[in-house]
RODO-2510 file (C-alpha; in nm, 4 decimals, decimal comma):
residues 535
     n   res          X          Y          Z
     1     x     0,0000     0,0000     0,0000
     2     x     0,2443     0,2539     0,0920
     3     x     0,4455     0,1829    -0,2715
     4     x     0,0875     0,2797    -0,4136
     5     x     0,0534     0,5993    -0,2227
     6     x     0,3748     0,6888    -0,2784
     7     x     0,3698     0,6363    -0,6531
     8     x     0,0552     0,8728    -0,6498
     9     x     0,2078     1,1487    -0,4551
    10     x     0,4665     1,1666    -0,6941
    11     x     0,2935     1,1274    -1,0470
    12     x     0,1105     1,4485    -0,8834
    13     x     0,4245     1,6410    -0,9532
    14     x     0,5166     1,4644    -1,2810
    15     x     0,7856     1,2266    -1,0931
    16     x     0,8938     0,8844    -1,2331
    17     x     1,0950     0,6248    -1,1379
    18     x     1,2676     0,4749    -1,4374
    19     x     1,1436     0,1433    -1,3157
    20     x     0,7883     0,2889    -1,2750
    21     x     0,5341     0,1793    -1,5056
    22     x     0,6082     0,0809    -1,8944
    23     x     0,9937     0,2630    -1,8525
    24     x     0,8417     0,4930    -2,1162
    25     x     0,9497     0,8062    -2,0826
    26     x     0,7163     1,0507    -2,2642
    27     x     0,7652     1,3906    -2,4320
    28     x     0,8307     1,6600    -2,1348
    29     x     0,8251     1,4261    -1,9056
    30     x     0,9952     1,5630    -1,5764
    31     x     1,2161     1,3138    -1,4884
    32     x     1,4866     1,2926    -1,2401
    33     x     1,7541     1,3873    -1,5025
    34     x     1,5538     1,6424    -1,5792
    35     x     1,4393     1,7688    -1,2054
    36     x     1,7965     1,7674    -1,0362
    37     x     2,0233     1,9943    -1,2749
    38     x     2,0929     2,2304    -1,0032
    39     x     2,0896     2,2903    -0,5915
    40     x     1,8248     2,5401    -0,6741
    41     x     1,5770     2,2008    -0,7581
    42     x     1,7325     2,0089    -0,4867
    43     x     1,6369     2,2853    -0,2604
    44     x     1,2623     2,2816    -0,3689
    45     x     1,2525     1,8949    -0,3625
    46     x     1,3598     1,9111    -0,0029
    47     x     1,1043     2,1727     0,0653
    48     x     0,8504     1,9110    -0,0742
    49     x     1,0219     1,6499     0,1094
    50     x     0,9447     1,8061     0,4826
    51     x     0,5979     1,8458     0,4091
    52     x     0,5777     1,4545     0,3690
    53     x     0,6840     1,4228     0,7290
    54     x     0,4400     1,4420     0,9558
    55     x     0,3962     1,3140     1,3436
    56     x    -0,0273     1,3598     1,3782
    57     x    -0,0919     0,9928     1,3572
    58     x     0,1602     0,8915     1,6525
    59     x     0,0714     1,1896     1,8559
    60     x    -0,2766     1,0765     1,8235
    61     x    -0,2768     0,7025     1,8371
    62     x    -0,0451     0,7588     2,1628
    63     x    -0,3275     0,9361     2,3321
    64     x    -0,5853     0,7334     2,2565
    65     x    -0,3938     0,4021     2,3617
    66     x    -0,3381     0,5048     2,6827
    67     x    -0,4819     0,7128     2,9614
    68     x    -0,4193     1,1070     2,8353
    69     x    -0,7696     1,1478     2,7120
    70     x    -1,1102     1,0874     2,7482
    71     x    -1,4331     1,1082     2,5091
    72     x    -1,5031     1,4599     2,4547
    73     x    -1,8558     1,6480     2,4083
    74     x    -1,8603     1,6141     2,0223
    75     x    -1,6554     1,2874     1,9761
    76     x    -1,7971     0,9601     1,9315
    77     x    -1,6547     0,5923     2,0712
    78     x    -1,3811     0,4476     1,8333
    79     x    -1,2432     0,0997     1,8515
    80     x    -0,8392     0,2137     1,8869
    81     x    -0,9482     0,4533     2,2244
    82     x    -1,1703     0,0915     2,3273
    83     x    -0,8299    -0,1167     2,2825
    84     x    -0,9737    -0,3009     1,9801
    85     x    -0,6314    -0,2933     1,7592
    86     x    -0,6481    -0,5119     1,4472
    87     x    -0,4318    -0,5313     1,1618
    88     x    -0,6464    -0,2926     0,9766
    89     x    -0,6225    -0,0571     1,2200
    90     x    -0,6355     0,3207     1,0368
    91     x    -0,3916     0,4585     1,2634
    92     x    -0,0998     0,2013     1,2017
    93     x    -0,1805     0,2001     0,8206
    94     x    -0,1671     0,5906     0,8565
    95     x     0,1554     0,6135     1,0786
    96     x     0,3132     0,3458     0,8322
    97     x     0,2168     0,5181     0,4845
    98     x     0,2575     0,8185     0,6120
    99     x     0,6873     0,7509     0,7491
   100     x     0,7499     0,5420     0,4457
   101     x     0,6501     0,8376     0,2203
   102     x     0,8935     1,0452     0,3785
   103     x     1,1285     0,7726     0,3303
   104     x     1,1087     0,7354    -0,0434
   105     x     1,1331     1,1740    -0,0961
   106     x     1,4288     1,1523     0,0450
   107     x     1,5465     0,8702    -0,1395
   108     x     1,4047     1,0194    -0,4493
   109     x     1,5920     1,3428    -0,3413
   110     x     1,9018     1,1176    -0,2596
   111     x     1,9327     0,9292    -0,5775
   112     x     1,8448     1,2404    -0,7913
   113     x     2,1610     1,4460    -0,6454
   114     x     2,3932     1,1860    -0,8008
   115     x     2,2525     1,2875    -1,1632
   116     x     2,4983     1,6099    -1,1295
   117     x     2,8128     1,7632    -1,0207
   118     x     2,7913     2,1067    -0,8276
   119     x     3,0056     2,3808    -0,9269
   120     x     3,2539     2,4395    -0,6244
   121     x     3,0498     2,7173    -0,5037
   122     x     2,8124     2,4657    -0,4107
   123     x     2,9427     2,2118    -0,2616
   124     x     2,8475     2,3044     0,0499
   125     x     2,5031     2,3642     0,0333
   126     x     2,4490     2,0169    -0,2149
   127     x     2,6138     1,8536     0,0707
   128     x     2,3368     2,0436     0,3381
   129     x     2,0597     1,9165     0,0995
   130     x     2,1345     1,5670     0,1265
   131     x     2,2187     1,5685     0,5024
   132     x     1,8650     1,6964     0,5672
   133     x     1,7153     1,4252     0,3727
   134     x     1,9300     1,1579     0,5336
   135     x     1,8622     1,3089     0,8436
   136     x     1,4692     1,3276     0,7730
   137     x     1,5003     0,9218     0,6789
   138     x     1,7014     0,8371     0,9865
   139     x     1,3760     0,9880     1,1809
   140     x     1,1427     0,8289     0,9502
   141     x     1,2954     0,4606     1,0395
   142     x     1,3752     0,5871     1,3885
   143     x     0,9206     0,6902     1,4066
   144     x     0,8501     0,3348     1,2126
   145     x     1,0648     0,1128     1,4704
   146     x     0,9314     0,2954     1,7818
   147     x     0,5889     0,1606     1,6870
   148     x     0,6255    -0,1776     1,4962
   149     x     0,9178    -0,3043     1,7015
   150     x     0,8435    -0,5029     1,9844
   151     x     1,1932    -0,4032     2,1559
   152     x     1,3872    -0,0963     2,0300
   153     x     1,6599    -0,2449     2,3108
   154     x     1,7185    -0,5594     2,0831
   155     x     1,8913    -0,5705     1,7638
   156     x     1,8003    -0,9107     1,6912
   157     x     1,3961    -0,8995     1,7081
   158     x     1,2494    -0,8031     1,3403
   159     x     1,2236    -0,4401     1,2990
   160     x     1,0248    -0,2436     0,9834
   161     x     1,1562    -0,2503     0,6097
   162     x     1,4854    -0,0893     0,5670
   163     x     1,4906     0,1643     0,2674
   164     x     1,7939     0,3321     0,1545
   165     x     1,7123     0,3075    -0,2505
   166     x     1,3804     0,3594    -0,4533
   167     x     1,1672     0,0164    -0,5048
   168     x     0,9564    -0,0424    -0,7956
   169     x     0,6052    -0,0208    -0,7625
   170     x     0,6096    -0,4406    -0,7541
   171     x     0,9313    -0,4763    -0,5343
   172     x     0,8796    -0,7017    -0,2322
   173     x     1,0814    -0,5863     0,0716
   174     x     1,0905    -0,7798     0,3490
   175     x     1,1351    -0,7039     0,7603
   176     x     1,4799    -0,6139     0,8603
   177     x     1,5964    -0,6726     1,2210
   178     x     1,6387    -0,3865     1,4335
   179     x     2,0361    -0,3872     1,4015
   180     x     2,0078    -0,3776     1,0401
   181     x     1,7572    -0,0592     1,0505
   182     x     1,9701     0,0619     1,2853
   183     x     2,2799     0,0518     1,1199
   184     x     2,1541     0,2588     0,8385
   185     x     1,9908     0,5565     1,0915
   186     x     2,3591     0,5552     1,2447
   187     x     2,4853     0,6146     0,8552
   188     x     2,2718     0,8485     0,7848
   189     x     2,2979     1,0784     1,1306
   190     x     2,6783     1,0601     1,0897
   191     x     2,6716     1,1987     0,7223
   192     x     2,4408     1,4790     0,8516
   193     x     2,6593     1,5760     1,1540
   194     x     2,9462     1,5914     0,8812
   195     x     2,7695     1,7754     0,6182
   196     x     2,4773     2,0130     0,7804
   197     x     2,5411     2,3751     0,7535
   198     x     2,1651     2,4889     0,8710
   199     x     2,1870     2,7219     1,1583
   200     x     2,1373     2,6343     1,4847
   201     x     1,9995     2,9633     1,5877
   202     x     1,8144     3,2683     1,4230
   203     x     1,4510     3,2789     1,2521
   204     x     1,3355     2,9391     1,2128
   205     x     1,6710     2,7642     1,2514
   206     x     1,4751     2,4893     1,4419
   207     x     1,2268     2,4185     1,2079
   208     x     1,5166     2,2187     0,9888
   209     x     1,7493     1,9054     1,0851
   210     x     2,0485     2,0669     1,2106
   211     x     2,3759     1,9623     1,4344
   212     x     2,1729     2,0211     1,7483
   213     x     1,8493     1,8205     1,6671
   214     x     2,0483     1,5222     1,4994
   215     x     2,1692     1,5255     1,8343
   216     x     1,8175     1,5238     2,0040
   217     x     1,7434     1,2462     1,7740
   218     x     2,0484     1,0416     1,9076
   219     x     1,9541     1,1172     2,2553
   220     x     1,6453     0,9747     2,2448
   221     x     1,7574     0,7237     1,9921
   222     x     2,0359     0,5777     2,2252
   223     x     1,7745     0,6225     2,5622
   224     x     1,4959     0,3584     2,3819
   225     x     1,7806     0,1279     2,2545
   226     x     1,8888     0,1148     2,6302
   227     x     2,2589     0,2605     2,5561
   228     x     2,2062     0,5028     2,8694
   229     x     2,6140     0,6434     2,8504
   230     x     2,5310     0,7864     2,4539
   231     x     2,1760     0,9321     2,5449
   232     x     2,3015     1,1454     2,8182
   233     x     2,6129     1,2237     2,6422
   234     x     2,4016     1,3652     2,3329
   235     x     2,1293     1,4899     2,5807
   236     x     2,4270     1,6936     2,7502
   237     x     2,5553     1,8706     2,4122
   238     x     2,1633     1,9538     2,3164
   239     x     2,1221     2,1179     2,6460
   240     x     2,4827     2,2976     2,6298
   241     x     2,3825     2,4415     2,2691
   242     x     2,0400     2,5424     2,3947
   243     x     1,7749     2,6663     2,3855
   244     x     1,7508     2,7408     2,7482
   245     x     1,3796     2,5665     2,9380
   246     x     1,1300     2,8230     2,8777
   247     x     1,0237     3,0350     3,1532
   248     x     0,6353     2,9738     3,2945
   249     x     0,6719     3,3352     3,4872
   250     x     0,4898     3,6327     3,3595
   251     x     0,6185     3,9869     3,2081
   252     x     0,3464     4,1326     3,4051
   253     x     0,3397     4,0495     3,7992
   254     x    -0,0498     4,1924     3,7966
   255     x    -0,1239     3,8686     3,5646
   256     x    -0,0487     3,6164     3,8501
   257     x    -0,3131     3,4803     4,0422
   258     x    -0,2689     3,4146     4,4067
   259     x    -0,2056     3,0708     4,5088
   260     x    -0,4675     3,0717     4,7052
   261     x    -0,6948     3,1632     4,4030
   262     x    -0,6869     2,7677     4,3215
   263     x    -0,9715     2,5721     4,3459
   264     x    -0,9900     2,1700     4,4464
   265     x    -1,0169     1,9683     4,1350
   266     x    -1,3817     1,8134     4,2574
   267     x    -1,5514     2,1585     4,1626
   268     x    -1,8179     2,2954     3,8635
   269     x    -1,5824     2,5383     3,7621
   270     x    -1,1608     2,5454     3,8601
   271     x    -1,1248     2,8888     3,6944
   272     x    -1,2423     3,1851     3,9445
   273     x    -1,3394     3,5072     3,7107
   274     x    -1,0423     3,6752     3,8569
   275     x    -0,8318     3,4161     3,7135
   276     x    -1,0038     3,3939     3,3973
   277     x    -0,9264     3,8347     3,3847
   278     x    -0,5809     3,7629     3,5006
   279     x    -0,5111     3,5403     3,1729
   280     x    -0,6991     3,6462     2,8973
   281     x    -0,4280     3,7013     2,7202
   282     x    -0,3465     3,3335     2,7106
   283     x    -0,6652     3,3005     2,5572
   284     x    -0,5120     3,5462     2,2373
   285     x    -0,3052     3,3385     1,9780
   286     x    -0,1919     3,6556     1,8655
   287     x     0,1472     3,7952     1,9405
   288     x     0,0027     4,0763     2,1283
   289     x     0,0002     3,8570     2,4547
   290     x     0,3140     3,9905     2,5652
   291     x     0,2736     3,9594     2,8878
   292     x     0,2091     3,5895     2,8512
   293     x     0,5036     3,3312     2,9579
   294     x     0,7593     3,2299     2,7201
   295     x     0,6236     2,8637     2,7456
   296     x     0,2842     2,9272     2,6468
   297     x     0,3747     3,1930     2,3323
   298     x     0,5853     2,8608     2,1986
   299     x     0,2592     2,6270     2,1957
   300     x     0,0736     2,9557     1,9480
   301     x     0,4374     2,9631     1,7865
   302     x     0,5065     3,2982     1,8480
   303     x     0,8540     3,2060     1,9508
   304     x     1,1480     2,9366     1,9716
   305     x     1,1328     2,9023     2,3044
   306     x     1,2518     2,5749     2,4292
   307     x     1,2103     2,3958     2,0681
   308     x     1,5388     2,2225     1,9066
   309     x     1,3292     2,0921     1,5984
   310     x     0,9679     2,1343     1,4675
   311     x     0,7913     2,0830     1,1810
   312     x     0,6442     2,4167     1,0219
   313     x     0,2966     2,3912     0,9258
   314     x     0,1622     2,7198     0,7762
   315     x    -0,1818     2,8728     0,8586
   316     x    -0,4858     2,6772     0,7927
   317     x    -0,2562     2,3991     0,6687
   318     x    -0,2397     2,0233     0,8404
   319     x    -0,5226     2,1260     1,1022
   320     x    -0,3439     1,9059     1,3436
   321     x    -0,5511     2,0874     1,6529
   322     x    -0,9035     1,9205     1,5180
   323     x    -0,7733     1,5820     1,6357
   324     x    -0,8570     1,6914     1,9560
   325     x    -1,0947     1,9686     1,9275
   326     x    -1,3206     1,9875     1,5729
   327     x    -1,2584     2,3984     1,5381
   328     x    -1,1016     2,5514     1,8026
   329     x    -0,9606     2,4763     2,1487
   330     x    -1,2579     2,5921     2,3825
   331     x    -1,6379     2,4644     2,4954
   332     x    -1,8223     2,5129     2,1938
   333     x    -1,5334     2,4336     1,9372
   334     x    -1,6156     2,0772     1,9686
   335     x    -1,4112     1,8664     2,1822
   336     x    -1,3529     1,5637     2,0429
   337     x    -1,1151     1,4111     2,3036
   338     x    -1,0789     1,5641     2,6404
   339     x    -0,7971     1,5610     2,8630
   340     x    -0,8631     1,2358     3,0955
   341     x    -0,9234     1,3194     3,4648
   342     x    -0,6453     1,1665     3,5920
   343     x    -0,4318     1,3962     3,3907
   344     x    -0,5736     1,6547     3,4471
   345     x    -0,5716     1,5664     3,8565
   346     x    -0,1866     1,5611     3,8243
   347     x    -0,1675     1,9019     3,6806
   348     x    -0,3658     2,0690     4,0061
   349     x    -0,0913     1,8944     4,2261
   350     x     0,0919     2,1882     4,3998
   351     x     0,4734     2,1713     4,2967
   352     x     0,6466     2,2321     4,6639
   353     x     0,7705     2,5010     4,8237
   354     x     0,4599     2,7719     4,7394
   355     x     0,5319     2,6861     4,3474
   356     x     0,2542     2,6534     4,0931
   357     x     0,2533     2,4243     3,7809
   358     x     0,2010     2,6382     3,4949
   359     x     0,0754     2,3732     3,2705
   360     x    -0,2371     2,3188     3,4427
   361     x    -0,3318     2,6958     3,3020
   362     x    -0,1322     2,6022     2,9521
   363     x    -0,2666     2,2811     2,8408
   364     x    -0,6320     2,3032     2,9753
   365     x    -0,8848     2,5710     2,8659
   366     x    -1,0739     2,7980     3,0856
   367     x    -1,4096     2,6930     2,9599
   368     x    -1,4358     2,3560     3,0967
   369     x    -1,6865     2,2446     3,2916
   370     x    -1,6201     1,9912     3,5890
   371     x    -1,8507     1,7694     3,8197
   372     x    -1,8148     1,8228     4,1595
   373     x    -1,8440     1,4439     4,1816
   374     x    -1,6157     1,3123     3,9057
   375     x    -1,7898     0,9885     3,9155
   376     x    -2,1293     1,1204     3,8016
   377     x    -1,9367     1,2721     3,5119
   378     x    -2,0574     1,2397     3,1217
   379     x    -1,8804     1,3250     2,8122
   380     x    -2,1414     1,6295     2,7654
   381     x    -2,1057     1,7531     3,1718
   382     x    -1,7732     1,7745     3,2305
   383     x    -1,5488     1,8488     2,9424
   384     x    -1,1824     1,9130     2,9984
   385     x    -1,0748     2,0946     2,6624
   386     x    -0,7615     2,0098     2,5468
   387     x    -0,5325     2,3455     2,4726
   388     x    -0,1999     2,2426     2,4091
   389     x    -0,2686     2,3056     2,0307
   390     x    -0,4647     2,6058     2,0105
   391     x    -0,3538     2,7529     1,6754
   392     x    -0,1627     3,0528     1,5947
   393     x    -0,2399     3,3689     1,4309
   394     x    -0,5138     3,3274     1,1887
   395     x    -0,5775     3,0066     1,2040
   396     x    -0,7397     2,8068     1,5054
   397     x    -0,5614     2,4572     1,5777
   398     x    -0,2698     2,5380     1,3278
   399     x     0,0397     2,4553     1,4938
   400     x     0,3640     2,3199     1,4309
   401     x     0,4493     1,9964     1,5356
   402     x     0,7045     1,9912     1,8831
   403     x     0,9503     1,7213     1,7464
   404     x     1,2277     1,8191     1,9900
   405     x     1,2158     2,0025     2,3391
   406     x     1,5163     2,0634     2,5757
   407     x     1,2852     1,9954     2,8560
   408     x     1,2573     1,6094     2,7043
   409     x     1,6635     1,6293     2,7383
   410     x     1,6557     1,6889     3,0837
   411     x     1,4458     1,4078     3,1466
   412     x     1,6349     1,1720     2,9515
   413     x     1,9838     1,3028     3,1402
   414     x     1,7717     1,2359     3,4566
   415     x     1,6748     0,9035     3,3407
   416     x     2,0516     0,7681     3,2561
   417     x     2,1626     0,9126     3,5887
   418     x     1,9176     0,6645     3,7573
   419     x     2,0406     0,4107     3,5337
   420     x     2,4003     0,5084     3,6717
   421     x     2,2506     0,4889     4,0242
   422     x     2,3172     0,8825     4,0495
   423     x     1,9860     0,9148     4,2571
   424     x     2,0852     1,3251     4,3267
   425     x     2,1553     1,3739     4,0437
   426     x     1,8514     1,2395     3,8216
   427     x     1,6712     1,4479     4,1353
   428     x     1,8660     1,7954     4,0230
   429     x     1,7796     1,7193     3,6352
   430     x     1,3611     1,6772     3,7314
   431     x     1,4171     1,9877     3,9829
   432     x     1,5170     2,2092     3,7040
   433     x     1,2203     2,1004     3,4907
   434     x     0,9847     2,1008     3,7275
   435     x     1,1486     2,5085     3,8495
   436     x     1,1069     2,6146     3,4760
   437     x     0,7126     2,5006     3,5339
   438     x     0,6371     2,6960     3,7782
   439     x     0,4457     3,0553     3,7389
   440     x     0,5119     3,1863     4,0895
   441     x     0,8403     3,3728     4,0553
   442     x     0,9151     3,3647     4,4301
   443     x     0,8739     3,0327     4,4804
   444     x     1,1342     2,7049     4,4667
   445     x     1,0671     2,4081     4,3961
   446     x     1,1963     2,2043     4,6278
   447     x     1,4810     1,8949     4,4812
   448     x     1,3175     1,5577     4,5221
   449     x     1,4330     1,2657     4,7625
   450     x     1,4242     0,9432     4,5845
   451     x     1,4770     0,6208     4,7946
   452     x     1,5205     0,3648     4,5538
   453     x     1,5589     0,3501     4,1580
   454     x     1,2252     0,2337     4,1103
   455     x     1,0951     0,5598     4,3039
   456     x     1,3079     0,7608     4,0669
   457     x     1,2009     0,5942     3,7914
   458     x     0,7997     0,6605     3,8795
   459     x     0,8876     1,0263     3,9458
   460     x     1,0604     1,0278     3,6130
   461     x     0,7997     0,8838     3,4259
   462     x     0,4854     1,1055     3,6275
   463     x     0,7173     1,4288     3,4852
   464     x     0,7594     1,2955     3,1516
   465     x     0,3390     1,2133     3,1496
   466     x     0,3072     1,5804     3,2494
   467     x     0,5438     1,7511     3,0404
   468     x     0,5143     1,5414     2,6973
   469     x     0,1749     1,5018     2,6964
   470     x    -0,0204     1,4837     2,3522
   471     x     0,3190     1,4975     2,1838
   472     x     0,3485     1,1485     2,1549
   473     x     0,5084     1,0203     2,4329
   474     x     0,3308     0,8281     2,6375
   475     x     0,2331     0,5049     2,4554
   476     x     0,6342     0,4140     2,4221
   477     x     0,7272     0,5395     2,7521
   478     x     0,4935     0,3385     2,9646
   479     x     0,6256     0,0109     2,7031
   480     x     1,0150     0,0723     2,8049
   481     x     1,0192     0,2508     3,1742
   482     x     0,6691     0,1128     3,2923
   483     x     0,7419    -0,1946     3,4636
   484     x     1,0904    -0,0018     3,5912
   485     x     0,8522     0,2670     3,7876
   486     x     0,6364     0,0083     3,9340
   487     x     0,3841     0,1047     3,6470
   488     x     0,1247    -0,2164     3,5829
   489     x    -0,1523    -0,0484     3,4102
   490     x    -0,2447     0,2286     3,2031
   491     x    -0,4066     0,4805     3,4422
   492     x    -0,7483     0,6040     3,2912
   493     x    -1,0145     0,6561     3,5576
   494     x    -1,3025     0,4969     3,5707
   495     x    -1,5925     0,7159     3,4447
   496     x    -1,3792     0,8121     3,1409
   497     x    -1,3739     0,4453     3,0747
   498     x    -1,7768     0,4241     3,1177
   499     x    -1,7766     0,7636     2,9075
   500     x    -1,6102     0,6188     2,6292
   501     x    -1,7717     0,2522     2,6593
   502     x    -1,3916     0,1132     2,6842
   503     x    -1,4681    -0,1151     2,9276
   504     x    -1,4112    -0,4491     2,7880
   505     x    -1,0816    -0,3509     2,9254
   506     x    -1,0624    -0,0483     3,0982
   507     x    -0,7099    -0,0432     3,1070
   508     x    -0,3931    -0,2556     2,9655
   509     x    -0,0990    -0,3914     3,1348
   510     x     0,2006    -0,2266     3,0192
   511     x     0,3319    -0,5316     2,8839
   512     x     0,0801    -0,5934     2,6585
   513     x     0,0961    -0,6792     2,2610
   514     x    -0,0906    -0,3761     2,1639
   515     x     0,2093    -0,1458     2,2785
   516     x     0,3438    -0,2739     1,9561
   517     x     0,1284    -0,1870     1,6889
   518     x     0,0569    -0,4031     1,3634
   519     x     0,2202    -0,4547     1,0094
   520     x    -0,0678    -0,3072     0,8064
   521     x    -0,3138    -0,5536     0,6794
   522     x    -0,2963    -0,3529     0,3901
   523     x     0,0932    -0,3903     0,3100
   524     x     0,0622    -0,7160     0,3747
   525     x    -0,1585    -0,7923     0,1376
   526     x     0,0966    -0,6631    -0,1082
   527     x     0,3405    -0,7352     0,0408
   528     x     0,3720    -0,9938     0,2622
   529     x     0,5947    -1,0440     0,6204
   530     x     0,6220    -1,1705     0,9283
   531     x     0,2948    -0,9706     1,1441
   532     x     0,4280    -0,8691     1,5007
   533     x     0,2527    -1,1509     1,8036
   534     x    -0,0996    -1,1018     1,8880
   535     x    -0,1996    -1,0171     1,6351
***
């Protein structure tokens, strides 16, 4: 299926493969001879190339198989948020097609910049082109193994199809083992560390591969695979080039609201009117909200911020934002999915020390309505709207895609400092995430005490539930460090269960063959390979 879609995406701008179809090649036909005559055309193929990589599908498909949302008021029960995962499940056929298209642009790209010699004037710049594109494929792999490998940490357990040429439309291509993938996203990330001239700072420098997020890639990279002394060292050098964490604190010290302005979670309404006054402006995803945190004008993409790499997505294109919310991140902009009440009841947790979490006011919009019972709770009474994506200017649920966050470094350096039995330190790492959280400028939060790895590993993996959440996180993160932190179970609560008539289960162990997802019934049918167990 995914040869199909990609031979269709590229007879749409007159592309052929000289193995495609008859081997005709027709009067004008723009071919890759013809295409790649200068760095110019290179330049405008990569262009093409990033907007075949996307993220949607696994940010989505990670909510939905775990505990970060519920039903919302305008969404309707679906069988991946009920557990039912089959081999024609839309999400893994989407998440598949969707990598492997990236896969052959780049390829296409890469092939096609052997048909010609640069002048020595540009040398360099050839050489940036194909770095990005390598460095967009290692991703692509790097995406495809993370959710069709049933262990990232084992080289010898079958991993996805490895593609470093272009196959013809009838090619068969068979499962490679993990090593084997992995072995070519190591190529590839070398040759872009070598050859990428992109800057690593100034307008937009982070919404291209360069040195730093190759380096984010590696750090997570090495952190699933389980090689803990490489993901902290390339954690280290993304946090030492920066971005710094972005601040939670306001310009504008009339905009805080007291601490004692909170409301219990078990309440109609969370958000006083004095609040709601307080942070309008949060409301704005205009760039007039200066008085908003640096954290918050990053999620309407006002700013950098904290972000080493994101994809671009220009107004009113990719709607990513009506996943979650139909037109726009409030009441009546038609919640689809809602942020699950145990979330949400981690994010009204007081940080220590008089500090505030921030993300509480970020991620959840000040329209929702809450029972003061939880359990009486319906999908149409209490709706916890989902704001993490809430558009930029001129365009409602617009938003680039958050690839790449320094506060995800920290995490991972906190991680391999457990895994180094370095208890204080993993302890300093959450600290300073957890500091860069908080709104209330006075306050400190206070450094955790961990007794044991496994408590470090549960606080580890509650901060990386709050701070990665709908990015596309959780789903692999309760697979690798779940049974680590003492984690059993996905954690959705009950009545968003009973909401979303996912009872028959409620919840999955982490251990479970659905935190692998399927070969596509779809590519297999073309295709065929070994299918990953249970299904």
């Amino acid at each position: 299926m995914f040869k199909k879609l990609l031979l269709i995406g590229l007879l749409s701008i007159g592309l052929y493969s000289c193995d495609d179809a008859l081997e005709i090649t027709q009067d004008g036909e723009l071919n890759d001879k013809t295409l790649f005559q200068s760095v110019a055309n290179m330049q405008l193929f990569l262009n093409e190339t990033y907007d075949r990589v996307s993220v949607q599908n696994d940010i989505l498909v990670s909510s939905l198989l775990t505990d970060e949302v519920g039903l919302g008021s305008a969404g309707f029960s679906n069988e991946t948020h009920r557990f039912f995962i089959f081999s024609t499940n839309g999400f893994a056929s989407s998440i598949w097609n969707q990598h492997y298209q990236a896969i052959n642009y780049s390829n296409r790209l890469i092939r096609g910049a052997q048909l010609f010699t640069p002048p020595a004037s540009d040398v360099a710049a050839y050489n940036n082109i194909i770095a990005q594109a390598r460095a967009i494929r290692a991703f692509s792999h790097f995406q495809l193994l993370t959710y069709f490998s049933s262990d990232l940490s084992n080289d010898n357990v079958p991993g996805v199809m490895k593609l470093d040429f272009v196959p013809t439309a009838q090619q068969k291509v068979p499962r490679s083992t993990n090593g084997e993938v992995f072995a070519l996203i190591e190529s590839d990330l070398l040759f872009a560390q070598n050859n990428l001239t992109t800057a690593t700072t100034g307008a937009d420098s982070w919404t291209f591969f360069n040195v730093n997020s190759v380096n984010a890639l590696r750090a997570r990279m090495y952190l699933y695979r389980k090689n803990y002394v490489l993901a902290e060292q390339y954690a280290n050098l993304v946090i030492a080039a920066g971005p710094a964490l972005a601040s939670c604190t306001f310009s504008n010290s009339a905009s805080i609201p007291a601490t004692s302005a909170f409301t219990p979670i078990a309440v109609t309404n969370p958000f006083s009117a004095a609040q709601v006054t307080a942070l309008t402006s949060l409301e704005s995803v205009s760039a007039t909200a200066t008085n908003a945190p640096l954290y918050r004008r990053m999620w309407t993409d006002q700013v950098q911020g904290e972000i080493v790499l994101s994809l671009k997505r220009a107004t009113n294109n990719s709607n990513f934002g009506s996943q979650y919310n139909t037109n726009q991140s409030n009441l009546s902009g038609g919640p689809l999915f809602d942020m699950s009440r145990n979330l949400y009841g981690i994010y009204s947790q007081p940080l220590g020390g008089g500090a505030e979490d921030f993300r509480r006011w970020s991620f959840v919009d000040r329209t929702s309505t809450f029972q003061a019972n939880p359990l009486t709770a319906t999908k149409s009474n209490e709706v916890i709207v989902i704001d993490k994506y809430p558009g930029k200017t001129g365009s409602a649920g617009t938003n680039d895609l958050k690839i790449f966050r320094i506060s995800e470094m920290y995490l991972i350096k906190a991680e391999c400092r457990v895994r180094a039995n370095d208890l204080p330190g993993a302890a300093a790492a959450i600290q300073l995430v957890r500091q860069a959280r908080n709104y209330v400028a006075s306050a400190t939060v206070p450094t955790p005490v961990y007794s044991s790895n496994t408590n470090a590993f549960a606080d580890i993996l509650l901060e990386r539930r709050k701070e990665l959440a709908f990015e596309g996180h959780r789903y692999i993160d309760l697979k690798r460090l779940g049974t680590d932190a003492g984690v059993t179970v996905t954690d959705r609560y009950s009545q968003d269960a009973v909401n979303a008539s996912a009872l028959s289960p409620a919840n999955i162990n982490v251990t479970d063959y659905r935190f692998t997802l399927p070969i596509p019934q779809n590519e297999l049918n073309v295709n065929p390979m070994l299918q990953n167990p249970g299904y």
